[in-house]
VOGU-3710 file (C-alpha; in Angstrom, 3 decimals, decimal comma):
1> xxxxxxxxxx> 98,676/113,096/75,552  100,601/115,643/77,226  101,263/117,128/80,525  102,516/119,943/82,546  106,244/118,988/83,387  105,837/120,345/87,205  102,670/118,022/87,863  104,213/115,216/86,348  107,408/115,614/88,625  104,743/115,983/91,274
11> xxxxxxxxxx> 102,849/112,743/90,564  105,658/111,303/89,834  106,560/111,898/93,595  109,978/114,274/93,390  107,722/116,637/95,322  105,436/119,404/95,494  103,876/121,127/92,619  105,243/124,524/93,426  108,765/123,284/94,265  109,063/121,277/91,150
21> xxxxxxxxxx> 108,362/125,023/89,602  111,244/126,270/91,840  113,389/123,243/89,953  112,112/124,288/86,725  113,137/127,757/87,628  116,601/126,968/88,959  117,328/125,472/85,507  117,493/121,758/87,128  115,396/120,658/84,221  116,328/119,865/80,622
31> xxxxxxxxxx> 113,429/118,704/77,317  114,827/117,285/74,463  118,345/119,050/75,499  116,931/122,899/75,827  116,452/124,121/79,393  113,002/123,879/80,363  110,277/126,436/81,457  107,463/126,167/83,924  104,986/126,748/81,058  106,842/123,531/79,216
41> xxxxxxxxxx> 103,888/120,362/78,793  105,754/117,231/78,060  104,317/113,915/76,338  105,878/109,968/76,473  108,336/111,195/73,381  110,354/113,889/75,316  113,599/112,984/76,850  113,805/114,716/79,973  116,792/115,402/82,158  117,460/116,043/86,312
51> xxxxxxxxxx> 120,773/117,732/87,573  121,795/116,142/84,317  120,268/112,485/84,345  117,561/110,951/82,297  114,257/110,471/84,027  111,477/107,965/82,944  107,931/110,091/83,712  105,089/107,609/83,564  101,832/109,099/82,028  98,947/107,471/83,419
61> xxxxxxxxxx> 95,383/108,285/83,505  94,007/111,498/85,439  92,170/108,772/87,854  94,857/108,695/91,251  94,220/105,641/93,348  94,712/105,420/97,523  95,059/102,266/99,176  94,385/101,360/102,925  96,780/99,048/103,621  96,698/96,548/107,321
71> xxxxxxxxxx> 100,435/96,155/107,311  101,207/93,102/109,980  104,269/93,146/111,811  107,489/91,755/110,309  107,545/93,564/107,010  109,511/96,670/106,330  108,356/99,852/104,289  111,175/100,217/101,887  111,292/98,635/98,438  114,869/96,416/98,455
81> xxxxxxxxxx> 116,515/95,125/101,569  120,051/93,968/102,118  118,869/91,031/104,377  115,709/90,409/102,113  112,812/91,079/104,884  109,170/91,046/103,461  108,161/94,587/102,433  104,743/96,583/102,625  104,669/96,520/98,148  104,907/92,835/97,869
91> xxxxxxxxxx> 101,261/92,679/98,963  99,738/95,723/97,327  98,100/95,029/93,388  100,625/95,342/90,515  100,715/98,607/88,233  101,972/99,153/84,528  102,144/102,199/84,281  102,530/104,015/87,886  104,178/103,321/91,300  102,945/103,413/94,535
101> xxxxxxxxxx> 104,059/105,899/96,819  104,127/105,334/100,637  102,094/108,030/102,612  104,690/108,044/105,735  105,991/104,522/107,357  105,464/102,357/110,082  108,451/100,198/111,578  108,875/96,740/111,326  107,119/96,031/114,755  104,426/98,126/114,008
111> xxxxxxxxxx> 101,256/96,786/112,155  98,216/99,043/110,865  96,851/101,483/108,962  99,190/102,542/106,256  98,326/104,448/102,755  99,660/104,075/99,478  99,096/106,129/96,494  99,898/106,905/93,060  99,545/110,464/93,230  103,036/111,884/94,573
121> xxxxxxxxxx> 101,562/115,467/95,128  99,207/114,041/97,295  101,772/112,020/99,116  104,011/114,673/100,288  101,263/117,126/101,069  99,768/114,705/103,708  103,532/113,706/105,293  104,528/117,324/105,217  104,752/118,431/108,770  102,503/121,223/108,216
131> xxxxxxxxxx> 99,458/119,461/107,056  99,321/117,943/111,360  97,014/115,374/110,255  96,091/113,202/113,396  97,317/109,751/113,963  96,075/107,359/115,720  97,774/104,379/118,061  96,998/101,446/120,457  99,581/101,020/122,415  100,115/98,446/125,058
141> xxxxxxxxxx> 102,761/99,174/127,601  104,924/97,173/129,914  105,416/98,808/133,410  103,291/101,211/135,966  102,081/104,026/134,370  101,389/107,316/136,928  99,086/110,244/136,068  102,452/112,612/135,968  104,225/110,648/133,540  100,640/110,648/131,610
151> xxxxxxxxxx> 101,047/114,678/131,921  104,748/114,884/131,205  103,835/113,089/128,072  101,173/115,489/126,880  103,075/118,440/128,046  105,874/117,684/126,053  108,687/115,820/126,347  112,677/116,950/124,719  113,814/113,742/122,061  117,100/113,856/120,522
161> xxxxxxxxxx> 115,290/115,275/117,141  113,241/118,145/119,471  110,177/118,817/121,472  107,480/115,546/121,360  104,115/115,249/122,800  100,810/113,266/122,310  98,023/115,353/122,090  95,523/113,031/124,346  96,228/110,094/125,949  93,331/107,439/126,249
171> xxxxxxxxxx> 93,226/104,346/128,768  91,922/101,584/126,890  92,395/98,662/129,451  94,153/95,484/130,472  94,829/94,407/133,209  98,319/92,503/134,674  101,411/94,177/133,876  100,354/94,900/130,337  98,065/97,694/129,900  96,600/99,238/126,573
181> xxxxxxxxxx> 96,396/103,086/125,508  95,215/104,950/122,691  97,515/107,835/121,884  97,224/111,059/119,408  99,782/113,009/118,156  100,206/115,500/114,451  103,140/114,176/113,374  104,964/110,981/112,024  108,962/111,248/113,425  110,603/108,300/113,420
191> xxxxxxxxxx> 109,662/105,781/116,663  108,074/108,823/117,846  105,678/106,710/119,852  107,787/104,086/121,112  110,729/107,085/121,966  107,859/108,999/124,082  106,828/106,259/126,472  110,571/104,944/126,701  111,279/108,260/127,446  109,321/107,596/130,738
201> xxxxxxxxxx> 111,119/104,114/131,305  108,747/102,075/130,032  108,251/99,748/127,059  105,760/99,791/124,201  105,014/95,700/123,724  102,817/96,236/120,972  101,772/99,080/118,698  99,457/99,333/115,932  98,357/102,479/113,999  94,394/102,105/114,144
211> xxxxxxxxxx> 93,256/106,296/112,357  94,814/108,554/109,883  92,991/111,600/109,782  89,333/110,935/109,293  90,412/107,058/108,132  89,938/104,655/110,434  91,426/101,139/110,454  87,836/98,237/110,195  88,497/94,981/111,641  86,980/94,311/108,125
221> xxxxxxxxxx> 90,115/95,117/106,262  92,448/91,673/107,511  96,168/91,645/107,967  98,470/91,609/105,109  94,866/92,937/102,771  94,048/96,500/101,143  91,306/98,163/99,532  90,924/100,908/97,256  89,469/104,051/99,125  86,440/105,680/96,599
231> xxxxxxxxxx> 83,750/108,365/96,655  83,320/110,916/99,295  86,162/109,096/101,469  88,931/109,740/98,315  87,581/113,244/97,921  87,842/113,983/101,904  91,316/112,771/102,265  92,757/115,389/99,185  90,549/118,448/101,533  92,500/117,263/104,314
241> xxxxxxxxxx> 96,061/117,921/102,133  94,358/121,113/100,991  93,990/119,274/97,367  90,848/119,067/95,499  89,773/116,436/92,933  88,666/117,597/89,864  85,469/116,234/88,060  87,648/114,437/85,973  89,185/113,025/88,277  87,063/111,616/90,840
251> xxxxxxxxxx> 86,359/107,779/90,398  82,792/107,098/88,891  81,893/105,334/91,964  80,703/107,851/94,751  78,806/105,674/97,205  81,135/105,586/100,793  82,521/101,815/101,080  81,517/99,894/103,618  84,176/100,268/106,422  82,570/97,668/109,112
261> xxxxxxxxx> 82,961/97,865/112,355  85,665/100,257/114,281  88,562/98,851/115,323  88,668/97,348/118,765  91,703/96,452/121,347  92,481/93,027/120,824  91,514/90,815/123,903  94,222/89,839/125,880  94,792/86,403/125,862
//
């Protein structure tokens, strides 16, 4: 079995398809010690090099596979940690010959939807800034909350990385001095959330990402659990990256899962 060296870079998650090409181009890529071409297919014998330095391509079937993950709070999205917190990838299923590639992060005191895949391409079209793919919060918030901070936040508000806004706002709540909101924005900064509302001197007590695009998080799918997303649902989330999946691709299963009921704010206790 072979393969076109700038998908596999892709899948292998190095990046897009087209820059891998620009790699190829820029002679960053070496086969079997001759520089590589764009048209160059490459198979589990070749010994390819980066900038120099032996890669290990894994060749897998044409089948990619997205997770929904319900990450709790308390474990971190990176792989190996100095002080040896829990990570997202201890609790995701075990693969021989593939990796699973985080689609964006969530902090460690944020719990929710969060997508893994095995298909790199796919991964950094959907985190690219330019895909604005909607994400979802609930938010609950310690402190008054006016209507012009409400405005200020939807208007925009200057970070120390740039302009930041939510692109609606939704009460969804409480009552005391905890109240909940659901909040949209098109892009996945780093404690963008948390950095808007503190940015209005008050504190996020509890977030959880509840929708991803068109995926919503089911009170079905328990902390610290995934599930394999299928069918139409698999096929909708590559349109939304402006990826297709071709008939060889797409899993033989094509009936929608079962998603259960949408996610509602927790009750407060």
């Amino acid at each position: 079995m072979s393969e076109k060296l700038h998908k596999m870079l892709a899948n292998a998650g190095y990046g897009s398809r087209r820059e891998m090409e620009r790699w190829i181009e820029a002679g960053r890529l070496m086969i079997n010690g001759k520089l590589a071409i764009t048209a160059d297919r490459v198979s589990e014998d070749d010994k390819i090099k980066l900038d120099g330095r032996y890669i290990d391509l894994k060749f897998t079937s044409n089948k990619p596979r997205v997770l929904m993950y319900h990450k709790p709070e308390g474990e971190i999205c990176t792989r190996h940690d100095p002080e040896g917190r829990a990570n997202v990838f201890e609790n995701l299923p075990k693969l021989k010959t593939a990796r699973w590639i985080a689609v964006g992060r969530l902090d460690i005191n944020t719990s929710g939807l969060l997508l893994f895949t095995t298909d790199g391409e796919l991964a950094n079209k959907l985190m690219h800034p330019s895909a604005e793919i909607e994400r979802e919060y609930a938010v609950r918030v310690l402190g008054e909350v006016t209507d012009d901070m409400l405005k200020v936040m939807k208007s925009g508000v200057e970070l120390e990385d740039g302009m930041a806004h939510f692109d609606n706002i939704t009460d969804a709540g409480g009552t005391g001095a905890n109240h909940w909101y659901h909040v949209v924005l098109r892009e996945g900064r780093k404690r963008e959330v948390r950095r808007l509302w503190e940015s209005q001197g008050l504190r996020v007590s509890r977030l959880q990402r509840i929708r991803f695009g068109e995926l919503s998080l089911s009170r079905s799918l328990r902390v610290g659990k995934w599930r394999d997303l299928e069918g139409d649902e698999l096929s909708q989330l590559y349109a939304s990256a402006g990826l297709s999946l071709s008939v060889e691709e797409k899993p033989a299963n094509t009936r929608r899962p079962h998603h259960g009921r949408p996610y509602r704010r927790p009750k407060r206790k």
